[in-house]
VOGU-3710 file (C-alpha; in Angstrom, 3 decimals, decimal comma):
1> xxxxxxxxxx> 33,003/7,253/28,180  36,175/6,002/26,627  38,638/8,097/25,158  40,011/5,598/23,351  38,310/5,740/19,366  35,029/5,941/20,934  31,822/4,775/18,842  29,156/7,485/17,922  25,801/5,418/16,098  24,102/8,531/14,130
11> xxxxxxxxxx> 20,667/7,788/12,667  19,533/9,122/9,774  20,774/10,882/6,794  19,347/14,612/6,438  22,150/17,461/7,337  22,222/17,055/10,636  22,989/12,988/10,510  25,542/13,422/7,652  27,154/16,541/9,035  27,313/14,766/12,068
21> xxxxxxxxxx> 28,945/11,744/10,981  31,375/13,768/9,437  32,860/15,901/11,828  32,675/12,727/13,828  35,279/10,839/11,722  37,151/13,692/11,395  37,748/13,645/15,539  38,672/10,637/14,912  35,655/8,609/16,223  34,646/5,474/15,147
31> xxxxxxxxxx> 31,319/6,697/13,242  28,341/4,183/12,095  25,440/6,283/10,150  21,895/4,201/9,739  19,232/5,404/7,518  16,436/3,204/7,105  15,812/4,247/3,403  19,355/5,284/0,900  21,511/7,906/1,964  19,601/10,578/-0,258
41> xxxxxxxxxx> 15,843/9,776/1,176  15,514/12,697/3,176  13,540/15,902/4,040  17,233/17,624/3,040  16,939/16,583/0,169  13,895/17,687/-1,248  14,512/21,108/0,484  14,408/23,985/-2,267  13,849/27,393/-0,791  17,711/27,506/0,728
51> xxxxxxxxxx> 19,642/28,012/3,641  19,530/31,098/5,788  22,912/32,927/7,191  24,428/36,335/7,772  27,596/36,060/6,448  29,125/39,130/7,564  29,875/42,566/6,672  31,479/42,341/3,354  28,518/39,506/1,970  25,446/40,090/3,907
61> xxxxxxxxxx> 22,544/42,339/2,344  22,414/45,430/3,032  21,788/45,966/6,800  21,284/42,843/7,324  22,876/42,055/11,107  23,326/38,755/12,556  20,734/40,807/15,423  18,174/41,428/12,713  18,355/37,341/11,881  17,832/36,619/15,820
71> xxxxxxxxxx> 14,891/39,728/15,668  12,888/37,552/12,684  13,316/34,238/14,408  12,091/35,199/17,576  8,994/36,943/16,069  8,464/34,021/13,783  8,560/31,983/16,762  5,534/33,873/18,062  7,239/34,217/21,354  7,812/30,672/22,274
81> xxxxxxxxxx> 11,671/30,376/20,894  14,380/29,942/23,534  16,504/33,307/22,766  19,913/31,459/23,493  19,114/28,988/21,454  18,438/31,059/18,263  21,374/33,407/19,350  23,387/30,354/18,740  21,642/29,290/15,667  21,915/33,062/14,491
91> xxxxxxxxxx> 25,461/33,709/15,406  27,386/30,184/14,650  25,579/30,155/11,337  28,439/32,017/9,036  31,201/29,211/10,312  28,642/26,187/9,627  27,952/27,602/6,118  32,109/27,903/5,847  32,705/24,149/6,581  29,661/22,743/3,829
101> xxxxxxxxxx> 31,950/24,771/1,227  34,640/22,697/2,206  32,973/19,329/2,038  31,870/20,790/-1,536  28,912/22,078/-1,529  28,805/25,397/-4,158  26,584/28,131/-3,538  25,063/29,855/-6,092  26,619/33,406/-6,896  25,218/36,804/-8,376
111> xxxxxxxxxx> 27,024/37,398/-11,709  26,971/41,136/-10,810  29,017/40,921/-7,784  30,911/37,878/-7,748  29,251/37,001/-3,681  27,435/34,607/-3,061  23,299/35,291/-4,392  21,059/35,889/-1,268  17,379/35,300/-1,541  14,293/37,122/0,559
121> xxxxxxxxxx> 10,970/34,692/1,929  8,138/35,419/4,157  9,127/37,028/7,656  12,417/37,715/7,061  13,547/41,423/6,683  16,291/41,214/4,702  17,983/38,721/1,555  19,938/36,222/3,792  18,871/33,099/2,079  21,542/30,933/0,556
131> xxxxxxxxxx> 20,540/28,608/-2,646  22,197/26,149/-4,622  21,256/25,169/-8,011  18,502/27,180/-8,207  15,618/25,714/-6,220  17,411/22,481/-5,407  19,701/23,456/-2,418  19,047/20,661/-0,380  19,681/18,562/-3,145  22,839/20,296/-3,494
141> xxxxxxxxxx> 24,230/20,147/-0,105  22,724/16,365/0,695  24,724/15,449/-2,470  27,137/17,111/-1,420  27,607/15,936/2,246  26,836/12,527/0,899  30,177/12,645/-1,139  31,753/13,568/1,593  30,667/10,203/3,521  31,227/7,818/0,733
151> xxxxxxxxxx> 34,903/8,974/0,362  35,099/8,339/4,174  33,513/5,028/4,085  35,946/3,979/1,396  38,749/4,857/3,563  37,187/2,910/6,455  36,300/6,062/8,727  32,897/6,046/8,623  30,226/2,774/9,024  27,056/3,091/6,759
161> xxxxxxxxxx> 24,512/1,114/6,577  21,288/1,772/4,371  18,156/0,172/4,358  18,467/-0,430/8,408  15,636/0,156/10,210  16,043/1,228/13,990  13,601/-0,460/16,130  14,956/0,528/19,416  17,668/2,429/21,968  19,178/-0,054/23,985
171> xxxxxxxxxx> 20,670/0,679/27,869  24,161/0,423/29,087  23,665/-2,014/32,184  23,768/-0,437/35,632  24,232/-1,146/39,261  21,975/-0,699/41,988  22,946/1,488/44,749  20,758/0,883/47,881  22,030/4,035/49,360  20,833/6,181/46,577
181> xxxxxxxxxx> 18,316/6,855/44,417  18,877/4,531/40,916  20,962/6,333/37,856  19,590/7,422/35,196  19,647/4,659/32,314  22,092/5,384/29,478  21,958/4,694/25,852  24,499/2,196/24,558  23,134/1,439/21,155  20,411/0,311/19,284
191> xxxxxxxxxx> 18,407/-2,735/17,782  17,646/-2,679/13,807  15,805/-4,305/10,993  18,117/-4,701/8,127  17,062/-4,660/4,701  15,858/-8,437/4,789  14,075/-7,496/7,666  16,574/-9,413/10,305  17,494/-8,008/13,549  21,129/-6,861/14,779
201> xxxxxxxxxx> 22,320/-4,887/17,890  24,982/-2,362/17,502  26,602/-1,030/20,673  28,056/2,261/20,978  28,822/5,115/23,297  26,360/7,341/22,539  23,820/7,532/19,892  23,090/10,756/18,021  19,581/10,952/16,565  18,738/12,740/12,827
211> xxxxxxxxxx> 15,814/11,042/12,083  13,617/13,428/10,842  9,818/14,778/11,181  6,635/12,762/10,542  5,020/14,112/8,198  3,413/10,816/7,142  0,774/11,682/10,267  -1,094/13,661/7,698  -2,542/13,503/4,227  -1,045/16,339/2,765
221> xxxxxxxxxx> 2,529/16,547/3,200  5,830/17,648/1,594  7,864/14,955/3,436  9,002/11,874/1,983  7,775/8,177/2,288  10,513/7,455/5,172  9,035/10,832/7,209  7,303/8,509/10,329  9,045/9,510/13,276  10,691/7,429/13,991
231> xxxxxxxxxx> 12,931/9,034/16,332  10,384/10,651/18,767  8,997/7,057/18,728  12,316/5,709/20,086  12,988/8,139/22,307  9,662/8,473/24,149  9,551/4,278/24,859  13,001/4,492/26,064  12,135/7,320/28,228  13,953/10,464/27,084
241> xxxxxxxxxx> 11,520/13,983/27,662  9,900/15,239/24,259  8,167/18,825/23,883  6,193/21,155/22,035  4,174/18,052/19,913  1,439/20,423/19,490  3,695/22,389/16,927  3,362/21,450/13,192  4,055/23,402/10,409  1,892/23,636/7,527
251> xxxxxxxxxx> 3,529/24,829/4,054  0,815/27,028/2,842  2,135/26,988/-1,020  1,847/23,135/-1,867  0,496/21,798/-5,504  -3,330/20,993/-4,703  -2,486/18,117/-7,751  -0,138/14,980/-8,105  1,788/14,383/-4,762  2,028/17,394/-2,808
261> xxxxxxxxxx> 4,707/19,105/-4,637  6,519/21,791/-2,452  6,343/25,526/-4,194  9,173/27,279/-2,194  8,560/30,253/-0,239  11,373/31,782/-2,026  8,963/32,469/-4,767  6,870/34,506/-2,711  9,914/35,828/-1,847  10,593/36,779/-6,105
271> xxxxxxxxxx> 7,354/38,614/-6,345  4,861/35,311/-6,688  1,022/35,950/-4,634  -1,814/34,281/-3,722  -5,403/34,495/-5,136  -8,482/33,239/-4,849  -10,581/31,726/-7,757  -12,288/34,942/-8,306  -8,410/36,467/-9,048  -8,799/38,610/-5,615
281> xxxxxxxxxx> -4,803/38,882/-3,661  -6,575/38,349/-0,933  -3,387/37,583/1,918  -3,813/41,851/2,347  -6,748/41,421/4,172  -5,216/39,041/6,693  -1,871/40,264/7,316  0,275/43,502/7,175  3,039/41,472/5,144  0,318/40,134/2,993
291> xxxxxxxxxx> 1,507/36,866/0,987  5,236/37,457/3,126  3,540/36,926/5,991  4,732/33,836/8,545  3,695/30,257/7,336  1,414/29,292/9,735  -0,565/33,104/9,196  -0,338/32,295/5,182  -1,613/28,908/6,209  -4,571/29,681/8,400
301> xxxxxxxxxx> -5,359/32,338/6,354  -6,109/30,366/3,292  -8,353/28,170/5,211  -10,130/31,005/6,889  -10,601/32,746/3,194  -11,992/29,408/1,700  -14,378/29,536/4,407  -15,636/32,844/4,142  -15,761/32,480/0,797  -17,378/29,200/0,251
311> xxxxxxxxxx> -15,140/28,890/-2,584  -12,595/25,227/-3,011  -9,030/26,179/-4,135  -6,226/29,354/-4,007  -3,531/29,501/-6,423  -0,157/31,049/-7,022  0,056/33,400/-9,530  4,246/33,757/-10,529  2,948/35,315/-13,706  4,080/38,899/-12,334
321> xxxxxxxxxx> 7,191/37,653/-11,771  8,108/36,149/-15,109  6,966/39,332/-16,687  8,889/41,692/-14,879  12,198/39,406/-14,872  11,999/38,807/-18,594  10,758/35,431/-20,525  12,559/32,148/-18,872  12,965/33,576/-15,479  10,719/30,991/-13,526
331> xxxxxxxxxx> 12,647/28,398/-15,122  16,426/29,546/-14,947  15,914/30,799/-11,118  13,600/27,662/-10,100  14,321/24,402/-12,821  13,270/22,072/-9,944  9,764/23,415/-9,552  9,627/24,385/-13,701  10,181/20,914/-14,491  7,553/19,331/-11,306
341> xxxxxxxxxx> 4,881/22,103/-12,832  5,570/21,116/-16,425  5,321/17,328/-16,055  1,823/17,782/-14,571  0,744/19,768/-17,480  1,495/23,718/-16,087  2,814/26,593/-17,377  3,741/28,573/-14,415  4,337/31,386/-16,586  1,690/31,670/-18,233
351> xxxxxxxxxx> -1,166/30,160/-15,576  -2,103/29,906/-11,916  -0,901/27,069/-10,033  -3,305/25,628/-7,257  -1,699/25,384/-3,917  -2,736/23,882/-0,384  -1,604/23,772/2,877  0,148/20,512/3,211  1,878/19,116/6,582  5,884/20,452/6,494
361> xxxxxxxxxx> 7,282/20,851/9,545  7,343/19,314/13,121  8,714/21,955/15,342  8,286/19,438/18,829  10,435/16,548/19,059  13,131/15,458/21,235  13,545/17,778/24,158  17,525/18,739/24,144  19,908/21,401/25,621  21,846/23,814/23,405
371> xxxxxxxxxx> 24,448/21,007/23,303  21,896/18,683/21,760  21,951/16,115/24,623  18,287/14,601/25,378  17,031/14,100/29,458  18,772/10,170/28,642  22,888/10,032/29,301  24,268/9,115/25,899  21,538/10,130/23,401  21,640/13,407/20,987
381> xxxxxxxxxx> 19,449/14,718/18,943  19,388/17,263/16,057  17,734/18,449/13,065  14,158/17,868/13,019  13,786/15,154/15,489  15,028/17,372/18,138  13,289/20,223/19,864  15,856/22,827/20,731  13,345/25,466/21,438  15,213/27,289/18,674
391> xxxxxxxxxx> 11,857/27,543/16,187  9,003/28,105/19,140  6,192/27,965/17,852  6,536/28,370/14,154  9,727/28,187/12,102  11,232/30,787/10,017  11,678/29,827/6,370  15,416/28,558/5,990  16,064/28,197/9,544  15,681/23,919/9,255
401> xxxxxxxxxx> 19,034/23,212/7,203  20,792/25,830/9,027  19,138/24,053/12,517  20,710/20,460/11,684  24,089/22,177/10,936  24,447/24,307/14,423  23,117/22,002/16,627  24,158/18,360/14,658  27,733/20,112/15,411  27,468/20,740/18,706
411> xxxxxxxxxx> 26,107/17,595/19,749  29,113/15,933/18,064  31,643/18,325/19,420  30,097/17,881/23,237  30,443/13,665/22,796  34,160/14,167/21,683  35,188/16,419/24,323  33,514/13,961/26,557  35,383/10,828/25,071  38,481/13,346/25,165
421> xxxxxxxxxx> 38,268/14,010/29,289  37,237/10,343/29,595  33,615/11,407/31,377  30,237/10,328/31,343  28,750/13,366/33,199  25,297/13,990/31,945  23,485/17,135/33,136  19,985/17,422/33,501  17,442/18,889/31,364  15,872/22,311/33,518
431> xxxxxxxxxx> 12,664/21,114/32,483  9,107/19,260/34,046  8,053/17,139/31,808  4,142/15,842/32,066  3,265/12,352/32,021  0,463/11,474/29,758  -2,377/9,197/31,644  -1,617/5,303/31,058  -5,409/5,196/29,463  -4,065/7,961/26,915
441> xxxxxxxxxx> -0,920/6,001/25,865  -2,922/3,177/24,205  -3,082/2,467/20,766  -6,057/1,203/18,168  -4,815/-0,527/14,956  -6,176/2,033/12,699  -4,922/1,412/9,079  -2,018/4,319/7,805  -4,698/5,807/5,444  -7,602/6,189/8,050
451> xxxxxxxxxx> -5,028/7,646/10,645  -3,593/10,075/8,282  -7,496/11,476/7,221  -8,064/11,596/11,243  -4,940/14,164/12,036  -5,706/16,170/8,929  -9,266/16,261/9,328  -9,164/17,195/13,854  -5,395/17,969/13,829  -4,431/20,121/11,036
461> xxxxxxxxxx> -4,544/23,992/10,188  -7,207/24,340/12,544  -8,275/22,707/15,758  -10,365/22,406/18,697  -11,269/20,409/21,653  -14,010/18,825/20,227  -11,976/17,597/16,651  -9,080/16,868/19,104  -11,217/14,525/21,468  -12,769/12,571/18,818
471> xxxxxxxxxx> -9,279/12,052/17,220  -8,170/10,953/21,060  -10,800/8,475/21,175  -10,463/7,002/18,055  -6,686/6,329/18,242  -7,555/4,610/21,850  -7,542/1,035/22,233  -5,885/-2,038/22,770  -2,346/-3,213/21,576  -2,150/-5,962/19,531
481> xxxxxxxxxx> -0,478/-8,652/21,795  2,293/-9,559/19,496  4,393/-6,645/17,575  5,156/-7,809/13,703  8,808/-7,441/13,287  8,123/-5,626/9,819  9,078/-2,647/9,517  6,082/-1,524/7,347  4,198/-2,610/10,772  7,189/-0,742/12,604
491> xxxxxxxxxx> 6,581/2,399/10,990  2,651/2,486/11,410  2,871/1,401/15,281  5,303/4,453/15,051  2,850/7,167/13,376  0,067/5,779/16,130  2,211/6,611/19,287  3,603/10,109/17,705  -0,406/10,439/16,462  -1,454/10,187/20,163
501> xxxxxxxxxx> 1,780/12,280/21,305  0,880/15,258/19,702  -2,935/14,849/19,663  -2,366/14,775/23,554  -0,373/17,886/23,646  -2,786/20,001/21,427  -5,479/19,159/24,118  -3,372/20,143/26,763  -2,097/23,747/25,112  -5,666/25,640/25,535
511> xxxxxxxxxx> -4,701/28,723/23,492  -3,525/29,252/20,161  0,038/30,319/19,457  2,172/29,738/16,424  1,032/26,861/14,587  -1,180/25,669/17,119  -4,539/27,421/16,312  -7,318/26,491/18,349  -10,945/28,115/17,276  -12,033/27,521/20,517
521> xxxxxxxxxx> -9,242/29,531/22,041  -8,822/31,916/19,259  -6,535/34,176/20,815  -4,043/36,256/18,742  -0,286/35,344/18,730  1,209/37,107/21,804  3,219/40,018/20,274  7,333/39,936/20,588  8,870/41,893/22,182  7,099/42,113/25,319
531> xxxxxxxxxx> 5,042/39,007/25,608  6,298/35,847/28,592  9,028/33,897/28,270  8,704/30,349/26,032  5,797/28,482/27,757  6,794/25,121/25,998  5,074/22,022/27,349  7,026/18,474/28,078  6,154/15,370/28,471  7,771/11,990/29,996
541> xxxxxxxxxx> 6,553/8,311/29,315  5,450/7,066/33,040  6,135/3,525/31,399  9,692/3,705/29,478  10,643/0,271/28,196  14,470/-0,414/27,718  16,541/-3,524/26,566  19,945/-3,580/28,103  22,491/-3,888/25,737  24,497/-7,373/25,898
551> xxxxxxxxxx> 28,029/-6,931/27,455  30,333/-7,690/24,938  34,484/-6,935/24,352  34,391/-7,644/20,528  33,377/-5,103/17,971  29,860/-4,166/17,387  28,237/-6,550/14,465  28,333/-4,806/11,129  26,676/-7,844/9,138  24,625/-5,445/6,854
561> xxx> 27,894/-3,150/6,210  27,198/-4,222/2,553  23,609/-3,979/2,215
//
């Protein structure tokens, strides 16, 4: 790797891709940042419930211990987290929170004590959950961070270019060596659809993915429009090892009207609960922490009640809350959702809200060490697209944003003391990954709508062999011979592979763990402490397809700069 100004492609524009490309430029790297949509089209941004830290002595809650974080995580988890990996997440998080502050991002803080305000959601013991503006922290901090790179782009530091659709990870060439086995390919950039739809390569020396989940695999999700990973999609046809697919969040507390609209756990966390239609708080019966309970339990558990019931919808009742907080509460602590419940006709003081489980989180993605470098020399991951082993099997409320900061800064830091000592040393990921059978890897054209009513309907909350089969068989089939350059037909070919990817994976993982419950394996959650070591499960394309990057001593083309 060059020393020299060395050039660091991120893609995508949540808090790990702009945090990234920030601390990037500041080494002094030459720093292009891609999103396919505008800068603010991300999962960060819509985040509301906050960001999760213990601060330290003086600011944390009472008893609250960096330990205690890396305690919650690990039980959230359900046993399947990598322990250094949250010990980092856990520990580094105070510094991480530090350095947003300084790119501008304000925190609210408690009028009574002058610290920053700390908030309490499901499966955490203690208030260690940062907010900003209320209920629209990841508003706050994209905003924020997004400052941050305009300023830089205006003084020529940082490359971005919106509206650019990466279509692929291109190789650095390489030479043969008949007395050895062949090296590893390396990333050297990437091809991309700008916003006309034209294609451009942009070489680099390492690329740094941020892409984000997919929720767009399901009917019911919080994610945005642009959610189609796209960066699993990438990595698996260039080769790099992905893991835990099986794993997918469901936020149990989303508005069963209008477009999914997130209700943050953090108003579960004020007091909110769950009832049924016949006004019963029925989480109790399912869990010890009753509506504080871990997503995927609050998830599952509203499915399992609507079955035994026979009845259609639950609903949040906040009522409590605005009554024992005094009138305006619900709207002063959480405008965001006040003003979503309002504009669809509710008076979340006053009334119920019905909520369903809708598709939030993808904790599989790109398999990566703590230093978020994938199984291919020269590409990162972090934030969402990655799998760190950091969540397990079921993320902790709060511990996404925090995720993209830790480990979107250590990437960066680990490719500029690279560039710094002039090496291109690459370890290797202590992992097996699977390969998937070539008659598995296929591909029918189903249209976006009928593929996102298959994975909801065999796929979802709830799962088992015979749901996951038929799902198997009906995304099999033939590829279409020629590939549209669109990126609307980009994007679906994407949400078929990653379909397949994890529909494969829940088939393989015959148990239930986290928030991968099979009814045909219904076994309960193996308790922490005490239960085996993470059991993840990765898997390796047998067939990787990789362009190798043209040699070329000018500067890498920046035609859509303006676009």
């Amino acid at each position: 790797m060059r020393s020299d100004n060395s050039h660091l492609i991120v893609v995508g524009s949540g808090i790990a891709g702009l945090y990234g490309a920030l601390l990037a430029a500041e080494s002094g790297m030459r720093v292009t940042l891609l999103t396919k949509g505008a800068l603010a089209q991300s999962n960060t941004h819509r985040a509301q419930g906050g960001i999760c830290a213990v601060l330290g002595p003086d600011d944390a809650a009472p008893g609250d211990t960096v330990e205690a974080h890396i305690a919650d995580t690990l039980v959230a988890g359900a046993g399947q987290c990598d322990p250094e990996a949250v010990r980092i997440l856990c520990s580094e998080a105070a510094a991480d929170i530090a350095a947003l502050e300084r790119f501008g991002v304000a925190f609210d803080v408690n009028p009574a004590t002058g610290k920053r305000a700390l908030g309490l959601e499901g499966a955490h013991s203690a208030a260690r959950i940062l907010h900003a503006g209320g209920d629209a922290t990841g508003a706050v901090i994209a905003d924020g961070l997004i400052a941050a790179v305009r300023d830089a782009a205006s003084l020529g530091l940082i490359t971005v270019l919106e509206h650019c659709f990466v279509t692929e990870l291109l190789a650095a060439p390489t030479e043969a060596d008949d007395a050895g086995p062949s090296p590893r390919a390396a990333i050297a950039g990437v091809a991309y659809l700008d916003a006309s739809d034209e294609t451009h390569t942009l070489l680099a020396d390492a690329v740094l993915l941020a892409s984000g989940g997919a929720g767009q695999l399901f009917e019911f999700t919080t994610n945005p429009a642009v959610a189609t990973g796209d960066g699993v999609a990438l990595a698996w046809r260039a080769g790099a090892a992905v893991g835990d697919l099986e794993y997918f969040q469901f936020h149990p507390t989303a508005l069963a009207v209008g477009s999914n609209f997130l209700i943050s756990e953090a108003v579960r966390g004020a007091g909110a609960v769950l009832r049924d239609a016949a006004g019963e708080r029925f989480m109790p019966r399912y869990h010890p922490e009753g509506d504080l309970a871990p997503r995927d339990v609050v998830s599952r558990s509203i499915a399992a009640h609507l079955a035994a019931t026979g009845q259609d919808a639950v609903y949040l009742d906040a009522t409590g809350v605005e009554k024992a907080q005094g009138p305006g509460y619900l709207a002063k602590r959480f405008p965001t959702i006040d003003a979503a419940t309002a504009a669809l006709g509710f008076d979340w003081s006053r009334e119920w809200l019905p909520v369903a489980p809708a598709a939030h989180y993808w904790m599989g993605g790109v398999a990566t060490d703590l230093n978020g470098r994938s199984s291919l020399p020269g590409l990162y991951a972090a934030g969402e697209v990655a799998c760190t082993g950091v969540h397990g099997a079921n993320r902790l409320a709060s511990n996404s944003l925090l995720e993209g900061l830790v480990f979107g800064r250590r990437a960066v830091a680990d490719f500029v003391a690279a560039a710094a000592a002039g090496t291109s040393e690459w370890p290797t990921l202590p992992i097996e990954p699977r390969t998937l059978p070539e008659s598995a890897l296929a591909r029918a054209e189903l249209s976006r709508p009928e593929l996102r009513h298959l994975l909801s309907s065999q796929a979802g909350v709830v799962r088992d062999a015979t749901g996951l089969h038929h799902a198997a068989e009906a995304l099999a089939g033939a590829l279409p011979e020629s590939q549209s350059q669109s990126r609307a037909d980009a994007e679906d070919n994407n949400l078929r592979l990653v379909a397949h990817l994890l529909v494969q994976a829940a088939l393989a993982r015959e148990n239930s763990v986290g928030a991968h419950f099979r009814s045909d394996f219904p076994q309960p959650p193996v308790p922490v402490p005490g239960g085996p070591a993470r059991d993840s499960h990765f898997w390796v394309n047998p067939a990787p397809t990789l362009t190798p990057a043209k040699q070329t001593t000018a500067e890498p083309q920046r035609e859509s700069e303006t676009v």
